[in-house]
N, C-alpha and C positions, 0 to 999 in steps of 0.2 A: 588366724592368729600367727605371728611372727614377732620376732626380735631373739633380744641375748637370753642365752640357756646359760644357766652357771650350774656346774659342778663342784661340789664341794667333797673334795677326798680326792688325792692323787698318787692312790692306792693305784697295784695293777689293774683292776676292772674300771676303776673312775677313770684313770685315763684312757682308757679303750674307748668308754660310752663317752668322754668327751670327745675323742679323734672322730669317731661315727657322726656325734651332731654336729662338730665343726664342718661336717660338708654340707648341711643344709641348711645353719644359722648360726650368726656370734655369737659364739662360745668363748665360755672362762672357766678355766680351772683354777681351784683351791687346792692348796699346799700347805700343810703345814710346815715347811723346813724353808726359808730363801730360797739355802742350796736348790732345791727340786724346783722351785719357781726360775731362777738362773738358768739351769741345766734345760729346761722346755725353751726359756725365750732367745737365750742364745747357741742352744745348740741343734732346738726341735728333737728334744731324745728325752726318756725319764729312764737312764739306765740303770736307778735305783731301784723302782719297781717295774717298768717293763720294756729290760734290754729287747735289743735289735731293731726298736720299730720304730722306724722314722714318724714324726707326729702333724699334724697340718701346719703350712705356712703362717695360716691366720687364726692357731688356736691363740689365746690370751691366756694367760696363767698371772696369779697373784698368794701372796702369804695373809692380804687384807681380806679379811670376811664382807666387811662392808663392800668395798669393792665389787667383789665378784658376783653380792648380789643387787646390787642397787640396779635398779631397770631392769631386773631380770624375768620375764615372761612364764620362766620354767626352774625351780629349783630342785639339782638333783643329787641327792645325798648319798651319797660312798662312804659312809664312814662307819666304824666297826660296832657293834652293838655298847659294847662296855665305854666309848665315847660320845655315841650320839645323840643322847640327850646336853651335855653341857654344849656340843658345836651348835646342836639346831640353836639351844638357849640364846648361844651368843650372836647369831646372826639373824633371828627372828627381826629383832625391832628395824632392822634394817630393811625388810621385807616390802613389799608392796600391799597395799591390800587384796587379797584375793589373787595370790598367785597361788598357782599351785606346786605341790612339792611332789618327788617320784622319787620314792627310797628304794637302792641297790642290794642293801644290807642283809642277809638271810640267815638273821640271830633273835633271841628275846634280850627284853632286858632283862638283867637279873636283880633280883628281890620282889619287884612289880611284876614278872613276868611278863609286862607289856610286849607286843608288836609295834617296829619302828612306824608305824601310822598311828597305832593306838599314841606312841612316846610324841608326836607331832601336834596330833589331837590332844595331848593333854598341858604341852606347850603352847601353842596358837592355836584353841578353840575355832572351830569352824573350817580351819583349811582343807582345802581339797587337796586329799592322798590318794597314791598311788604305789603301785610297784614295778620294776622290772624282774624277770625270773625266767629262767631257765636253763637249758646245757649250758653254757656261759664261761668254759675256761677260758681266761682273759688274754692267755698268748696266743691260743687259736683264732681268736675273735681277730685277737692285732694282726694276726700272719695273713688273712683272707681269706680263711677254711669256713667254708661253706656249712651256715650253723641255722640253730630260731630260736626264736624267744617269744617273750609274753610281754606283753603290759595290761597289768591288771589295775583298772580303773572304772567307778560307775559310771561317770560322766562320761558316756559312747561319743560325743564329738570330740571332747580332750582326748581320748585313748587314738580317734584317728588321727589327729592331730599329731601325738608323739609316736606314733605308728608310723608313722610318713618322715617325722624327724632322724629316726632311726636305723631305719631302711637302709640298705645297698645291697650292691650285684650278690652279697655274700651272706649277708645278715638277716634272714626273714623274719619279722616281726607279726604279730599274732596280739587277738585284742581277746581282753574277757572282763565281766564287772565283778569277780571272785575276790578281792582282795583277801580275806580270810581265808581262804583254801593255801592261796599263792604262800602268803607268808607263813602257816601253818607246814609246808611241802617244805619251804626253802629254810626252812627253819629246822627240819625235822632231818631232811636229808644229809645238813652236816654231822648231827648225829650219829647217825647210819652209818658215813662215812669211814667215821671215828672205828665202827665195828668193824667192816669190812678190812680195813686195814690192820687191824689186830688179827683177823682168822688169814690175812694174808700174808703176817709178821710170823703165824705162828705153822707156818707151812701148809695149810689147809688150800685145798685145788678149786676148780671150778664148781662145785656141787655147794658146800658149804655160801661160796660166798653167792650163788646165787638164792640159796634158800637162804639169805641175810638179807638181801637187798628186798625178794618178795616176801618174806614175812614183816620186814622193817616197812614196805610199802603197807600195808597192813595199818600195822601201827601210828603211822600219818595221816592214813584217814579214817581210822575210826577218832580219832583226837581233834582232825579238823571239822568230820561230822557233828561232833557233842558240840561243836562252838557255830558251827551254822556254816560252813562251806559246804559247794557242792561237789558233791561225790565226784563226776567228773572232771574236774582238776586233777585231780588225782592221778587221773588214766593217761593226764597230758602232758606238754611239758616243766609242766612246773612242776610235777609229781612224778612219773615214772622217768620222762625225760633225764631231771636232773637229776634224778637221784640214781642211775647208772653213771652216767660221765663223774659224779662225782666219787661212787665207789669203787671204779675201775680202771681210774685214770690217775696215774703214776706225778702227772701235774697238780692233783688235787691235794692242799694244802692239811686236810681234816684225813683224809686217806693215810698220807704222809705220818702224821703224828700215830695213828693207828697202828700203822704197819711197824714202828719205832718201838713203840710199846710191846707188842707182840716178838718182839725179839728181845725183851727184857731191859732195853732203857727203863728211864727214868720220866714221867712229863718235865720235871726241871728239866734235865740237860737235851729236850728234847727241844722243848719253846726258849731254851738259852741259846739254840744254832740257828732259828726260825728268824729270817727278816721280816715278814709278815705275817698278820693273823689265822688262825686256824679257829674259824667261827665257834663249830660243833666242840670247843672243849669249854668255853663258857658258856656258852647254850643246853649242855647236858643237862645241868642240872633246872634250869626255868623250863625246861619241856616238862621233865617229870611230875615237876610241882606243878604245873597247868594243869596238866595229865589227870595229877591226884587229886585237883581241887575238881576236877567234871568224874570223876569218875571211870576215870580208863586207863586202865595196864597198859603199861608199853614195857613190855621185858627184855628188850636189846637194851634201848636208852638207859633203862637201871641200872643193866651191866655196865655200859661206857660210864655210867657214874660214879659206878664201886669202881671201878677200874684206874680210873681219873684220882678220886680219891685216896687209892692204896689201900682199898679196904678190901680189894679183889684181886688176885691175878688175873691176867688175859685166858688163862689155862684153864681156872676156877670158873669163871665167868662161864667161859664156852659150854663147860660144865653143867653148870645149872642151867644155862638154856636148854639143852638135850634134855635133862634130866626133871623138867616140868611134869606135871600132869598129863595124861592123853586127853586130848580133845579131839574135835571137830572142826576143818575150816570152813564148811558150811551146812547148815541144819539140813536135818534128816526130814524129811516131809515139813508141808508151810511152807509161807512165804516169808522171804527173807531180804524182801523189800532193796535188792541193791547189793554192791559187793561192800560198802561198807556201815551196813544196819542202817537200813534208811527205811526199813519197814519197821517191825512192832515198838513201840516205846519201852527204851533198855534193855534193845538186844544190840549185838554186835555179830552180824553173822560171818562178818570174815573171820572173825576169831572161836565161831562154831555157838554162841552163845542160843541157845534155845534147844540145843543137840543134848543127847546125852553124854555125860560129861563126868571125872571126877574130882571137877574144881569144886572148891568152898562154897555151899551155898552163899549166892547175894554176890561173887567176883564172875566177872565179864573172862571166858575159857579165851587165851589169845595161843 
């Protein structure tokens, strides 16, 4: 397979995963603004969302949806969860038959709680989805810093396909057919983020925010187990990968908002100085709901939601995480099938469930 790759979103990361496939096929970027269509065609820069980096000779950029996908072999969606169901809408009929799509995005929808494949799937019936995921901050990517990534896709000859599209001296790409792990992780870890930044907002050292990150790791996969990913995602990088770069990296947009918080801003005037999205603060709330509709605690993300909210301080929040139940992280004699309950039906053994315990009878100990 060959021909035009359209990206739609020229967001920081959309135009990064466009610059990358422009060295191995026509590519066209979506814009919503002229301005950013202007600024790529005649100046080869998008230093709206990502100054410094010069962009290929022979990307194509357009503000037309039809445009950018008409003949396109590959459509790859950048755009932020709380918009991307109206952009697929609009540029669907445009589509080809049987192209496939590869969403960037690492959010739910909110109300649906869908995954941007599920939100694709329920627009164009039948298409083949996909994901990209993993470490993936968008200025390293552009500067040449030596990273990897995923493409989670079932169809094994498509995923080599954009595996190979992907590619460079700096970029290593990695295949898997998880798509529910992947989006589950990349969905989970903005969340996460969200925390780590608040216990780093709120003076708290390296101890804390690592026991956030692995207990938060915790929390992503028992949530993506109850929905059918495999555990090892989890271990890789779609799952532990990203979700350190994302909590510990001062670039990270969900961090950023965190850390803001935990010094006693406000989210208003926090996403009022914000040029771009910070996934993990609309996403809080459709993990937990997911969460609640399978039956699985996730006690970080609840916190980032009170928090979010204003129903919590960051202070508060920290609080009742310490101040939980004692449990177990993994059962005392038995098998516990896995690090995230992949043995007996409705246990959770990273979260100690089958252990002695003095959670509620009938609640999963996390």
């Amino acid at each position: 397979m060959s021909g035009k790759i359209a990206v739609i979103g020229a967001g920081s990361w959309g135009t990064t995963v466009a610059a990358l496939a422009a060295a191995n096929a026509p590519t066209v970027l979506w814009a919503r603004h002229p301005s950013v269509v202007t600024s790529i065609l005649d100046t080869r820069a998008n230093p709206a969302y990502l100054p410094g980096t010069e962009l290929p000779a022979d990307l194509g950029a357009t503000s037309e949806l039809d445009e950018a996908v008409d003949g396109a072999d590959l459509v790859v969606m950048a755009v932020p969860s709380h918009g991307f169901r109206d952009v697929f809408t609009a540029l669907a009929p445009s589509m080809a038959a049987g192209t496939p799509v590869l969403s960037l995005t690492k959010g739910l929808e909110q109300g649906s709680q869908l995954r941007m494949t599920e939100v694709i799937e329920d627009v164009r019936p039948g298409t083949v989805t996909g994901m990209l995921t993993g470490p993936n901050l968008a200025s390293e990517v552009a500067a040449g810093q030596p990273t990897a990534a995923l493409v989670a896709i079932p169809d094994e000859s498509l995923a080599t396909w954009i595996q190979g599209l992907l590619m460079s001296p700096t970029f290593r790409v990695y295949t898997s057919p998880d798509v529910v792990g992947c989006e589950i992780a990349g969905a989970s870890k903005n969340v996460l983020a969200v925390a780590a930044g608040i216990s780093d907002g709120l003076g708290f050292g390296d101890n804390t925010r690592a026991a956030l990150i692995t207990r938060g790791l915790a929390e992503m996969g028992r949530l993506g187990v109850a929905i059918g990913a495999d555990p090892m995602t989890f271990a890789g990088l779609a799952g532990v990968g990203d979700l350190v770069a994302t909590c510990t990296s001062t670039r990270s947009r969900n961090r950023t908002v965190g850390f803001a918080l935990g010094r006693g801003r406000t989210l208003e005037e926090i996403l009022g100085e914000m040029h771009m999205v910070a996934e993990g603060v609309k996403t809080a709330r459709p993990v937990v709901e997911l969460a609640a509709a399978r039956g699985v605690e996730l006690p970080i993300a609840t916190e980032v939601v009170a928090v979010i909210d204003g129903t919590r301080t960051p202070t508060s929040a920290m609080a009742e995480l310490m101040l939980r139940p004692a449990t177990a992280e993994l059962p005392h004699g038995g098998s516990h099938g896995g690090p995230f309950g992949a043995g007996r039906p409705g246990t959770h053994p990273t979260g100690g469930a089958g252990a002695p315990s003095t959670a509620a009878p009938g609640r999963q100990p996390v």
